[in-house]
N, C-alpha and C positions, 0 to 999 in steps of 0.2 A: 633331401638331406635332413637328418634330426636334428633339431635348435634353433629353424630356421623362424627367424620372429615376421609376420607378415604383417604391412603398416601400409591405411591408407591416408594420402592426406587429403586437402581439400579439392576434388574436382579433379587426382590424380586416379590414376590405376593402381591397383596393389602392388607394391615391390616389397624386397629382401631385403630388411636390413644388413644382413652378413654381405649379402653378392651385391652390394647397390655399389656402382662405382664410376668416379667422375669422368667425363669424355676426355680425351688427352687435348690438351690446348686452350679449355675451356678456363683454366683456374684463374679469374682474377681476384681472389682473394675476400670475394662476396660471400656472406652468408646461404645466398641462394643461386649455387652450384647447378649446372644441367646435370642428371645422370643420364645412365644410359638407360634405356626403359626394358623393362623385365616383364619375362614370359614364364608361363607356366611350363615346367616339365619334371614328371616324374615328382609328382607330389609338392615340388622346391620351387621359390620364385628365383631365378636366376636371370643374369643378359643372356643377350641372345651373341653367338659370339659373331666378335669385330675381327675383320678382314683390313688389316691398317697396315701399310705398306712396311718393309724392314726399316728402323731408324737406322741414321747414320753410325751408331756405335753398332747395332749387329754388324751391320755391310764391315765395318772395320777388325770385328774378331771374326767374320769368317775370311776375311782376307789375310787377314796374320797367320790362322789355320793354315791357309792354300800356301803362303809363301813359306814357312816354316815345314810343311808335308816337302814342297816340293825342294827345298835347303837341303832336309833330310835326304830325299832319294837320291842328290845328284853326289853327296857325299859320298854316300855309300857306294854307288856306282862307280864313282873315283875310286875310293879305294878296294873295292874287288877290281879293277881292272889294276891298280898299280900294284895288288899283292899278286894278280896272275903274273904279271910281268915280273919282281922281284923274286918269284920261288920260283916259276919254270917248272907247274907240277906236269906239262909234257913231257918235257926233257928228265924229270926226275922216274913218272910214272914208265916212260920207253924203254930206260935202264933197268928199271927194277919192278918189273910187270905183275909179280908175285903179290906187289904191293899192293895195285891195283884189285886184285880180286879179296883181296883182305878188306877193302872198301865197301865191294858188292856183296860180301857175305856177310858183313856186318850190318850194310843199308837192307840187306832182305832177311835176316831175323830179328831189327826190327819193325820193320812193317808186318811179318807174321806176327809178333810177340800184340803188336797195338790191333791188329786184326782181331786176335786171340779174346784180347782183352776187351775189348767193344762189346764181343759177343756173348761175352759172360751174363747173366740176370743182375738187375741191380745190387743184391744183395751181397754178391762175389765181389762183384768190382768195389763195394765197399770193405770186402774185408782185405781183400788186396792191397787194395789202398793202406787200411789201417798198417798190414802187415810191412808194406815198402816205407812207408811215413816212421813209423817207428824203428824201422832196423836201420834206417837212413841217419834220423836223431839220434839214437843213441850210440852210433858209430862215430859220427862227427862231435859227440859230444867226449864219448873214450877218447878219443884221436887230441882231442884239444887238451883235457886233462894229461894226458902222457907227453905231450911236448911242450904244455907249459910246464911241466915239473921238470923234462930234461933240459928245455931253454933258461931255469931258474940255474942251474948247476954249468952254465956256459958263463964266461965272458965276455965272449964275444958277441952280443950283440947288448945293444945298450939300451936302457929302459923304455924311448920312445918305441923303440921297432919292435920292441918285448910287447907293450900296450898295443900298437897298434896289430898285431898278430894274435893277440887275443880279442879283441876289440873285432877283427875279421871273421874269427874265428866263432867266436861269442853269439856274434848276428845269425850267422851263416845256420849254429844251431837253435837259438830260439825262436827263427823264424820255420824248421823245420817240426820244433815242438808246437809252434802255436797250429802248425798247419794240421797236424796230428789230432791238437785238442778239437779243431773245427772236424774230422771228419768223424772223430766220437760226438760231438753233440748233434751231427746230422740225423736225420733219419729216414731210413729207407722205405719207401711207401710200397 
Protein backbone atom coordinates (compact mmCIF):
# COMPACT_ATOMS: atom_id res chain seq x y z
CA UNK A 1 0.00 0.00 0.00
CA UNK A 2 1.33 3.69 -0.74
CA UNK A 3 2.10 5.70 2.68
CA UNK A 4 3.13 2.98 4.35
CA UNK A 5 5.87 4.28 6.80
CA UNK A 6 8.20 1.12 7.78
CA UNK A 7 9.83 1.57 11.50
CA UNK A 8 12.18 -0.58 13.27
CA UNK A 9 12.75 -0.39 16.89
CA UNK A 10 15.23 -1.85 19.16
CA UNK A 11 15.82 -5.65 18.68
CA UNK A 12 12.06 -5.68 16.88
CA UNK A 13 11.32 -6.61 13.24
CA UNK A 14 9.96 -4.05 10.84
CA UNK A 15 6.36 -3.16 11.27
CA UNK A 16 3.68 -0.61 9.69
CA UNK A 17 3.05 2.11 11.32
CA UNK A 18 -0.59 2.43 9.53
CA UNK A 19 -1.47 -1.74 9.95
CA UNK A 20 0.43 -2.06 13.62
CA UNK A 21 -2.55 -2.99 15.80
CA UNK A 22 -2.87 -3.82 19.57
CA UNK A 23 -3.94 -7.73 20.39
CA UNK A 24 -7.49 -7.53 21.66
CA UNK A 25 -7.37 -8.05 25.56
CA UNK A 26 -4.01 -6.90 25.77
CA UNK A 27 -4.66 -3.07 26.85
CA UNK A 28 -3.62 -2.31 30.09
CA UNK A 29 -3.09 1.01 29.64
CA UNK A 30 0.79 0.74 29.50
CA UNK A 31 2.81 2.66 27.18
CA UNK A 32 4.30 -0.61 25.97
CA UNK A 33 1.45 -2.24 24.20
CA UNK A 34 1.99 -5.96 22.46
CA UNK A 35 1.15 -5.74 18.69
CA UNK A 36 0.49 -8.09 16.66
CA UNK A 37 3.66 -8.72 14.57
CA UNK A 38 3.83 -7.87 10.79
CA UNK A 39 4.62 -9.64 7.70
CA UNK A 40 5.68 -8.60 4.46
CA UNK A 41 3.29 -8.82 1.49
CA UNK A 42 2.94 -7.28 -1.64
CA UNK A 43 5.34 -4.45 -0.97
CA UNK A 44 3.30 -3.32 2.69
CA UNK A 45 4.07 -4.37 6.18
CA UNK A 46 0.82 -5.47 7.36
CA UNK A 47 -0.54 -8.52 10.29
CA UNK A 48 -1.01 -11.40 9.37
CA UNK A 49 -4.77 -11.89 9.69
CA UNK A 50 -6.27 -13.09 13.19
CA UNK A 51 -8.70 -16.06 13.42
CA UNK A 52 -10.52 -14.75 16.91
CA UNK A 53 -13.55 -16.36 17.69
CA UNK A 54 -17.12 -14.24 17.00
CA UNK A 55 -17.65 -11.87 20.13
CA UNK A 56 -20.48 -11.96 22.13
CA UNK A 57 -22.16 -8.78 20.27
CA UNK A 58 -21.63 -10.47 16.59
CA UNK A 59 -23.29 -13.99 18.03
CA UNK A 60 -26.11 -11.22 19.30
CA UNK A 61 -26.71 -9.19 15.86
CA UNK A 62 -26.68 -12.32 13.84
CA UNK A 63 -29.26 -13.80 16.30
CA UNK A 64 -31.54 -10.74 16.02
CA UNK A 65 -31.00 -11.21 12.02
CA UNK A 66 -32.38 -14.97 12.41
CA UNK A 67 -35.20 -14.07 14.83
CA UNK A 68 -36.44 -10.92 13.04
CA UNK A 69 -35.94 -13.20 9.22
CA UNK A 70 -37.78 -15.76 10.83
CA UNK A 71 -40.74 -13.08 12.60
CA UNK A 72 -40.79 -11.95 9.13
CA UNK A 73 -41.60 -15.28 7.26
CA UNK A 74 -44.01 -16.59 9.67
CA UNK A 75 -46.04 -13.19 9.22
CA UNK A 76 -46.32 -13.45 5.95
CA UNK A 77 -47.25 -16.88 5.71
CA UNK A 78 -50.05 -16.05 8.13
CA UNK A 79 -51.31 -13.67 6.25
CA UNK A 80 -51.31 -15.33 2.71
CA UNK A 81 -52.83 -18.09 4.26
CA UNK A 82 -55.68 -15.82 6.11
CA UNK A 83 -55.98 -13.64 2.78
CA UNK A 84 -56.41 -17.29 0.78
CA UNK A 85 -59.02 -18.08 3.19
CA UNK A 86 -60.95 -14.41 3.27
CA UNK A 87 -61.18 -14.06 -0.67
CA UNK A 88 -61.86 -17.74 -1.74
CA UNK A 89 -59.93 -16.86 -5.08
CA UNK A 90 -61.21 -20.83 -5.83
CA UNK A 91 -64.42 -20.20 -5.27
CA UNK A 92 -64.22 -16.79 -7.03
CA UNK A 93 -61.67 -18.08 -10.03
CA UNK A 94 -64.44 -21.68 -10.58
CA UNK A 95 -67.27 -18.91 -11.16
CA UNK A 96 -65.57 -16.80 -13.37
CA UNK A 97 -62.74 -18.96 -15.13
CA UNK A 98 -62.34 -16.19 -18.00
CA UNK A 99 -60.63 -14.51 -15.10
CA UNK A 100 -58.41 -16.87 -14.57
CA UNK A 101 -56.72 -16.99 -17.94
CA UNK A 102 -56.71 -13.11 -17.81
CA UNK A 103 -54.09 -13.97 -15.15
CA UNK A 104 -52.03 -16.49 -17.41
CA UNK A 105 -51.97 -14.05 -20.23
CA UNK A 106 -50.90 -11.40 -18.29
CA UNK A 107 -48.15 -13.64 -16.23
CA UNK A 108 -46.82 -15.02 -19.85
CA UNK A 109 -46.34 -11.54 -21.61
CA UNK A 110 -44.70 -10.79 -18.93
CA UNK A 111 -42.04 -13.20 -18.68
CA UNK A 112 -41.79 -12.86 -22.64
CA UNK A 113 -41.65 -8.79 -22.22
CA UNK A 114 -38.49 -9.44 -19.21
CA UNK A 115 -37.07 -12.37 -21.55
CA UNK A 116 -37.15 -9.77 -24.32
CA UNK A 117 -35.61 -7.55 -22.43
CA UNK A 118 -32.48 -9.45 -20.82
CA UNK A 119 -31.72 -10.17 -24.20
CA UNK A 120 -31.28 -6.91 -25.52
CA UNK A 121 -27.19 -5.43 -25.64
CA UNK A 122 -26.46 -3.28 -23.01
CA UNK A 123 -26.88 -0.40 -24.73
CA UNK A 124 -30.81 -1.02 -25.58
CA UNK A 125 -31.57 -2.09 -22.13
CA UNK A 126 -30.20 1.41 -21.30
CA UNK A 127 -32.19 3.31 -23.49
CA UNK A 128 -35.20 1.40 -22.54
CA UNK A 129 -34.60 2.08 -19.43
CA UNK A 130 -34.12 5.73 -19.89
CA UNK A 131 -37.31 5.64 -22.19
CA UNK A 132 -39.71 3.71 -19.29
CA UNK A 133 -38.00 5.98 -16.39
CA UNK A 134 -38.84 8.99 -17.88
CA UNK A 135 -42.33 8.39 -19.48
CA UNK A 136 -42.99 6.85 -15.97
CA UNK A 137 -41.87 10.43 -14.10
CA UNK A 138 -43.34 12.50 -16.09
CA UNK A 139 -46.70 10.93 -16.09
CA UNK A 140 -46.86 10.78 -12.40
CA UNK A 141 -45.53 13.97 -12.19
CA UNK A 142 -48.75 15.48 -15.01
CA UNK A 143 -51.06 13.28 -12.83
CA UNK A 144 -49.96 15.05 -9.48
CA UNK A 145 -50.08 18.61 -10.88
CA UNK A 146 -53.68 17.97 -12.46
CA UNK A 147 -55.19 16.80 -9.26
CA UNK A 148 -53.56 18.86 -7.00
CA UNK A 149 -55.02 21.75 -9.04
CA UNK A 150 -58.56 19.94 -9.15
CA UNK A 151 -58.30 18.93 -5.28
CA UNK A 152 -57.44 22.84 -4.67
CA UNK A 153 -61.00 23.78 -6.21
CA UNK A 154 -62.72 20.74 -3.88
CA UNK A 155 -63.89 21.19 -0.36
CA UNK A 156 -63.94 18.27 0.58
CA UNK A 157 -61.06 17.15 1.55
CA UNK A 158 -59.24 19.19 4.23
CA UNK A 159 -55.74 20.42 4.23
CA UNK A 160 -53.97 17.41 6.13
CA UNK A 161 -55.13 14.72 3.40
CA UNK A 162 -54.54 17.54 0.65
CA UNK A 163 -50.67 17.59 2.08
CA UNK A 164 -50.48 14.20 2.75
CA UNK A 165 -51.53 13.31 -1.05
CA UNK A 166 -49.28 15.39 -2.38
CA UNK A 167 -46.67 14.61 -0.03
CA UNK A 168 -47.37 10.68 -1.66
CA UNK A 169 -47.56 11.88 -4.42
CA UNK A 170 -44.35 14.12 -4.45
CA UNK A 171 -42.02 11.09 -3.26
CA UNK A 172 -43.54 8.69 -5.55
CA UNK A 173 -42.25 11.15 -8.35
CA UNK A 174 -38.94 12.41 -7.39
CA UNK A 175 -37.96 9.16 -6.53
CA UNK A 176 -38.80 8.21 -10.09
CA UNK A 177 -36.71 11.29 -11.45
CA UNK A 178 -33.76 10.69 -9.26
CA UNK A 179 -33.85 7.01 -10.69
CA UNK A 180 -33.83 8.54 -14.26
CA UNK A 181 -31.03 10.97 -13.37
CA UNK A 182 -28.96 7.80 -12.09
CA UNK A 183 -29.53 6.00 -15.43
CA UNK A 184 -28.24 9.05 -17.58
CA UNK A 185 -25.10 9.43 -15.52
CA UNK A 186 -24.50 5.59 -16.07
CA UNK A 187 -22.54 4.38 -18.61
CA UNK A 188 -22.52 1.78 -20.79
CA UNK A 189 -19.31 -0.10 -21.44
Amino acid sequence: MAGCEPRRGFGEQMKCVRHQRPIAGVDDGSPFRSFVPTVLTRGCLSPPPLSLPLGHTTRMKKLSVIIAVTLFAVFAIADLVHDFMTNDPVHYFSEQPHQLLVVAVVAVVGGLVAFLFYRLSPHCQRRVKLVTMGSAASFVTVCGVYFGYQFLHLSVFGGYTLALAFLCVGTIAALLWFEFYQICRSRVL
